[in-house]
N, C-alpha and C positions, 0 to 999 in steps of 0.2 A: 215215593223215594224214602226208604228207611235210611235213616241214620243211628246204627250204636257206637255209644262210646268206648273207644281203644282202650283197655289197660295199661300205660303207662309201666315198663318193665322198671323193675328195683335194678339199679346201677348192677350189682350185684352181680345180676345174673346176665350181663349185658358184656361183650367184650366191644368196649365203646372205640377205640380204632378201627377193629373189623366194620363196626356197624358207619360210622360216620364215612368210612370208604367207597361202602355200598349208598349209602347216601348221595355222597357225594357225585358216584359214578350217574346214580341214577336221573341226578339232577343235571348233567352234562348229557345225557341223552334226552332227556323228556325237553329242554330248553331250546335244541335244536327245531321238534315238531312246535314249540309254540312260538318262536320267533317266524316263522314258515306258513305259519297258522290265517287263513282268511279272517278278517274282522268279526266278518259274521259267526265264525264258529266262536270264537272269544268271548263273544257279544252274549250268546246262547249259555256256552259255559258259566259267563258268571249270572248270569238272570237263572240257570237254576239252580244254583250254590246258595242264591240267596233265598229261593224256595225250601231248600233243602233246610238252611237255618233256622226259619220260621217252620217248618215238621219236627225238628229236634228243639224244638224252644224246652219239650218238659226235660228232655235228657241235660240241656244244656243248664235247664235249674238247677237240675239235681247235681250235677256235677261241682255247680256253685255252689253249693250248699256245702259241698267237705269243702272246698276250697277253704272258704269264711270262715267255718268252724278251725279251720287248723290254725286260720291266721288271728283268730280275736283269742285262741288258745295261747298263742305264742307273745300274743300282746301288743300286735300290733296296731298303728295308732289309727283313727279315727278317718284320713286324708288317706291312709292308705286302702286299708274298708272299703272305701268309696272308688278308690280303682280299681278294686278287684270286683266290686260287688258289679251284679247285673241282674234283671229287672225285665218282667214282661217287654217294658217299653224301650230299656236297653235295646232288649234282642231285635225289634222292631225296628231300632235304629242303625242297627248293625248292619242287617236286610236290608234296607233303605240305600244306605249307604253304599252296599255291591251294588246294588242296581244303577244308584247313580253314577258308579264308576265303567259300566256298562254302556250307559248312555253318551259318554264323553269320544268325543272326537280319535281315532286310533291314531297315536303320535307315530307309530314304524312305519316307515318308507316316506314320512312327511321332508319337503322339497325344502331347506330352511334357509336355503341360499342360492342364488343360480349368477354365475357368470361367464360370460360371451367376451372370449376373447378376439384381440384380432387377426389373427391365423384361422380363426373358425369354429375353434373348440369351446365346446361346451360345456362348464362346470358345475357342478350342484352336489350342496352339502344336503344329505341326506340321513335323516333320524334313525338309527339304529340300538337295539338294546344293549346295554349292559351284560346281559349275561344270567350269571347264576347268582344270588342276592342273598346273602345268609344276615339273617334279621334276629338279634339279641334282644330281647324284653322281659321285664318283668310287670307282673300282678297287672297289666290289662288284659285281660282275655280279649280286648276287642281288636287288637292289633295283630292277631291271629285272621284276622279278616277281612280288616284294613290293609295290611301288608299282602297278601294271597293276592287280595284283588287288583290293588296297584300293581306289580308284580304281573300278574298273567296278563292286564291289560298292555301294559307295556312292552309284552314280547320276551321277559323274563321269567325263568325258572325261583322258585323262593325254597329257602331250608331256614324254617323258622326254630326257635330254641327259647320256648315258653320259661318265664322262671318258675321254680318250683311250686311256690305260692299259687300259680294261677294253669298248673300241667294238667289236669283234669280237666277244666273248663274248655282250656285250648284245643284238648285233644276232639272233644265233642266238634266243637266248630270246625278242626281243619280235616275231619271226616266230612261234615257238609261240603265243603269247598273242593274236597275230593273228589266227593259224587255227581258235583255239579261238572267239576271238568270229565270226566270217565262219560257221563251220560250226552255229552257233546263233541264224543269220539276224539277226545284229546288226553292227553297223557298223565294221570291221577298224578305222576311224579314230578308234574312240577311244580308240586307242593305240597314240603314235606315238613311234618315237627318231629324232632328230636323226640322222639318217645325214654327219655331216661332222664333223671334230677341231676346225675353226674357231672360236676363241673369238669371234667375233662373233654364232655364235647366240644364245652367253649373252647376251650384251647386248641382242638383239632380244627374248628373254624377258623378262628383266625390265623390257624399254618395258613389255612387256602386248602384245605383237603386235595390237597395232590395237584393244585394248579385248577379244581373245579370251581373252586369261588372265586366272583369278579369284584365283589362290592362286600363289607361287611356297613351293617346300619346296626348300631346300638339304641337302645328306648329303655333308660331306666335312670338308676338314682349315679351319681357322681361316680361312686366309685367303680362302678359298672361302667363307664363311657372312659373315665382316665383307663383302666384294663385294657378297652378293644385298643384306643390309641394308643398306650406304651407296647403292647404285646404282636397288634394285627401286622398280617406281612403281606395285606394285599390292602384297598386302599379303602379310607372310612368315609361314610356321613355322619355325623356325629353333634351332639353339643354337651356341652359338660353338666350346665346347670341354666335355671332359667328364671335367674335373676331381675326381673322385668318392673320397670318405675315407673309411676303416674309422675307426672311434675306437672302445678297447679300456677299454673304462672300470673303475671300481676294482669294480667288482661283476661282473666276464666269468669265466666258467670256463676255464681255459687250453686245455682242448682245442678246446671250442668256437673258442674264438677263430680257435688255429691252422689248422683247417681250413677257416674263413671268412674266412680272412686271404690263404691261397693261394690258394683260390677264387678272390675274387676280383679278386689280382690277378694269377693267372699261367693261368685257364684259355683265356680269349684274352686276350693282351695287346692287340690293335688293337681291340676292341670300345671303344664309346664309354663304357660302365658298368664296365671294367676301375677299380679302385681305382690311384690313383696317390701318395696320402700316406695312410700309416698313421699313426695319434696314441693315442699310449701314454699313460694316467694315470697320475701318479707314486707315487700308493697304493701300485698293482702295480709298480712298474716294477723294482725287485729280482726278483719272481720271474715276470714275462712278458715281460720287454725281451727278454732273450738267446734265451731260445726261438722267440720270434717271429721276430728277426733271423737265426738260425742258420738256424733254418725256410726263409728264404727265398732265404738264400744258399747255402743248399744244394741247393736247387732251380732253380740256375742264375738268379735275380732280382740282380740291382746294389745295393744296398741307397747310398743318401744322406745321412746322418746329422746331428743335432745333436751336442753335444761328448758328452750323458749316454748316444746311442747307439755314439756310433763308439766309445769305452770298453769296448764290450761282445764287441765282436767286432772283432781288425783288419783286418779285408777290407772294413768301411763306409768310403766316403770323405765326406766331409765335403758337409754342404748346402750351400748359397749359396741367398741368398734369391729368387733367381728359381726355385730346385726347390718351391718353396711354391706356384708359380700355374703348374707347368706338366703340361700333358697329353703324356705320355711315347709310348702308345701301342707299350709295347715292354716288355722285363723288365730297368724301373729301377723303384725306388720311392722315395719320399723319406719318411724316420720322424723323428719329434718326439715329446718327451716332453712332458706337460701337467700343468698342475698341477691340474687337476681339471675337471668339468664345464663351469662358464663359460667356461672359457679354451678348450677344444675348439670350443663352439659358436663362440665369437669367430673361432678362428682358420679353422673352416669358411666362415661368414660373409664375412672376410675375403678370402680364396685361391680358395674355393671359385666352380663355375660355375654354383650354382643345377642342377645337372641329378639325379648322385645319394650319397645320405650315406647313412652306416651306421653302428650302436652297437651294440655287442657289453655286455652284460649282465643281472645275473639282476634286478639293481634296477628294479623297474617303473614307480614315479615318477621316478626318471633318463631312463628310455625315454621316457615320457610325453611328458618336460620337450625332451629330444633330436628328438624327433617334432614337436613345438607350436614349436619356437623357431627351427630351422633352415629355413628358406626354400628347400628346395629340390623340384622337381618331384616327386624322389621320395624319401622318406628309412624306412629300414628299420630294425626291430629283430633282432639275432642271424638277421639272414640276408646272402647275398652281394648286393654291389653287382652281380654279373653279372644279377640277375635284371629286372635294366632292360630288359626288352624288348618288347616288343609281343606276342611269343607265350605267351612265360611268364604275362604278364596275362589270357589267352584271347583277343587279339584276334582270332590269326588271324596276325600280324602288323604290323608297323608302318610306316608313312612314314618315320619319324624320331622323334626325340626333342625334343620342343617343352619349350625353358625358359624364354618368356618369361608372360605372367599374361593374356593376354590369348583369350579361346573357348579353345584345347586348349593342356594341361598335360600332359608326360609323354609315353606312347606316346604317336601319335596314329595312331590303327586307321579304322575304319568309319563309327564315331558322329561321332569329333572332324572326319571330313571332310563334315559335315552341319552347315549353319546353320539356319534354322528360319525358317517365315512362320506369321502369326496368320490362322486361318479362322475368320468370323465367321457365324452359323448365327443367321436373324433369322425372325421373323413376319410381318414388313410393319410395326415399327416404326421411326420416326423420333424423332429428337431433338427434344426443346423448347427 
């Protein structure tokens, strides 16, 4: 199965309303056959997609390769490099990852509710897709594949819209993903990227291209997520930022802590469940402040301090209050000492993005209380915040990380891109 990489047309030469139409249209017909679609063809489709990936692994370097080049040209930082960048082993994980979404359970037509009433009639809420799923991202090329395949497994059609930074690499992959669906008699279209850098397709997305999009899912930096939600006219997953705390509470064993304190904030800094405020309780804070801190400056991490951290070590520079609300997405972190449990959850509560929280100890009613009180999509006991993912959960994968309350919380994998219709199973009764 050959795979070449699509040239990407100059905005220019693109009349992006015409094209986003056709897109559009296409993606409203091809959604029908894959919601329609046997498991097992699905199943085929993405098991050779991800063959397809692993045959285009050298195109898919090479295409990273101007990626990289244009983005360390442009100057950009270090955390972001590493999102865009990809790697023999990347790709392999990329693959891996179709495959595993392959293997998961098919949520359409699944039975999620059933009631018998007493007339006779038979009720049952029944999984249904979404629709047609217009997916916003920048600089991962891998969510070009992540997203495709959640997406076709789910009985959805996807219109992805790579950011500029990462249009090349994308385009490479969602040729694999195409071939993989075409070569299992299903509909190459329903999954499509944006082949232009013109920021006006975004905006034809979030019209709803004529009423063809069901879903818009945004995956990038801030100001890209505030856009879909101030601008989208049809409905988001989204999260804004992902602002996510360790809190080391008086009951954490120090080792513990330390190596879930690194974790999670240095083993990718640009992940979105990367930790970016540590919060020390002051029980501990004589004998875990400086170990922790040393810990992380020694580890090459920035450390940001209140007055009782920067005391501990002189290479902390001092917080300001805007390090409280900000997603770093690199190796800074901002520490605060707490005066105990309330004042952590407050200050989560506060600062925090709603996306992911974490408590480090051995007090089980502390955890409890830390688990029940914090508001956020996901929140953890004596584990790392990196474990926000969608595969770590067994999705498979994820779309994104949904932190508003409304149908999907958290990853949002296979299931969360299924709404549900009620099948009513009668006798030939009527109502009196």
């Amino acid at each position: 199965m050959n795979v070449v990489a699509t040239v990407p047309k100059d905005a220019a030469e693109t009349d992006i309303a015409g094209l986003m139409r056709q897109i559009g249209l296409r993606a409203k017909a091809a959604q029908r056959a894959i919601m329609l679609a046997a498991p097992e063809a699905k199943n085929a489709a993405l098991m050779a997609a991800a063959a397809a990936i692993r045959e285009a692994g050298p195109a898919v370097l090479a295409a990273n390769a101007l990626d990289l080049a244009d983005a360390r040209a442009s100057g950009q930082t270090a955390a972001f490099i590493d999102r865009l960048l990809l790697t023999p082993a990347r790709i392999e994980g990329i693959a891996c990852a179709v495959e595993e979404i392959a293997s998961l359970p098919d949520p359409v037509g699944k039975v999620l509710a059933r009631i018998e009433r007493p007339n006779g009639l038979v009720i049952e809420r029944v999984a249904t897709p979404l629709g047609v799923i217009a997916v916003i991202f920048e600089s991962r090329p891998n969510v070009t594949a992540d997203a495709g395949a959640l997406c076709l497994k789910s009985g959805n059609a996807a219109i992805l819209r790579a950011g500029s930074d990462s249009l090349r690499t994308s385009s490479v992959l969602a040729d694999a993903m195409r071939s993989g669906l075409a070569s299992a008699g299903l509909p190459a279209d329903a999954l499509q990227l944006v082949p232009s850098r013109d920021r006006a397709a975004v905006g034809a997305m979030l019209a709803g291209l004529d009423g063809a999009v069901d879903v818009v899912v945004p995956r990038g930096g801030k100001s890209l997520v505030e856009r879909v939600q101030r601008d989208a006219r049809v409905p988001v997953f989204a999260h804004l930022d992902g602002n996510c705390h360790v809190y080391v509470h008086a009951g954490a064993d120090l080792g513990m802590a330390r190596a879930i304190v690194l974790n999670a904030k240095l083993r990718r800094t640009g992940v979105c469940g990367s930790a970016e405020t540590l919060l020390v309780d002051r029980a501990v804070a004589e004998t875990h402040l400086q170990p922790l801190v040393s810990a992380l400056l020694d580890a090459g991490c920035a450390v940001r301090g209140d007055d009782q951290t920067r005391r501990v070590d002189n290479r902390v520079s001092e917080a300001i209050e805007a390090d409280w609300g900000t997603e770093y997405l690199d190796a800074i972190i901002a520490v605060k000492v707490v005066g105990g449990l309330d004042e952590a959850i407050a200050h989560v509560e506060r600062y925090g993005s709603h996306h992911t929280d974490a408590i480090v100890t051995a007090d089980s009613a502390a955890a409890r209380r830390f688990l029940a009180e914090v508001d956020s999509a996901i929140v953890l006991h004596n584990a790392s915040t990196q474990f926000a993912d969608g595969g770590e959960f067994g999705f498979g994968g994820e779309i994104g990380i949904a932190t508003g309350r409304m149908h999907a919380r958290g990853p949002v994998g296979v299931e969360q891109l299924c709404s549900y219709k009620y099948r009513v199973l009668g006798a030939g009764q009527i109502r009196p």
